[in-house]
N, C-alpha and C positions, 0 to 999 in steps of 0.2 A: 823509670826511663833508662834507657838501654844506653853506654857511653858518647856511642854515636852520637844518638839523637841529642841526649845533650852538650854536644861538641859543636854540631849544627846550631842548635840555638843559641848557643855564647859566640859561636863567629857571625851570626844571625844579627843579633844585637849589637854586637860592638860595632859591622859595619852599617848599622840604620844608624846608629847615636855617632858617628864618624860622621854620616851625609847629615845629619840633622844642623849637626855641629858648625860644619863647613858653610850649610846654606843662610843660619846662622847669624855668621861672619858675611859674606858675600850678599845674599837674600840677589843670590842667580834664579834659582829656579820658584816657581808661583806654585801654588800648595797643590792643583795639578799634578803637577812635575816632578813633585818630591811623594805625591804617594805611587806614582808610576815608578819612581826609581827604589822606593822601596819594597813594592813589590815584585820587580826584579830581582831585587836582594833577596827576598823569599824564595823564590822561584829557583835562582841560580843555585844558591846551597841546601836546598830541597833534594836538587839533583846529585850534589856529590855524593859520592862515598867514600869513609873515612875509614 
């Protein structure tokens, strides 16, 4: 795995297990809601380039 990519997947992870965390703590969002915003989080640092 090439550094990038694994740069992406540790900023990947640590921001799911941040929302995981948070929702957690609150239980705002309904399991719905938390695989929509995780998959966001895929999505968005997919696209970066590092």
């Amino acid at each position: 795995m090439s550094d990038a990519n694994e740069k992406k997947l540790n900023t990947m992870k640590a921001k799911i297990l941040k929302a995981e965390q948070e929702n957690l703590k609150t239980r705002e969002k309904t399991n719905d809601q938390m695989v929509e915003s995780i998959r966001r989080i895929i999505n968005d640092e997919a696209k970066k380039n590092y």
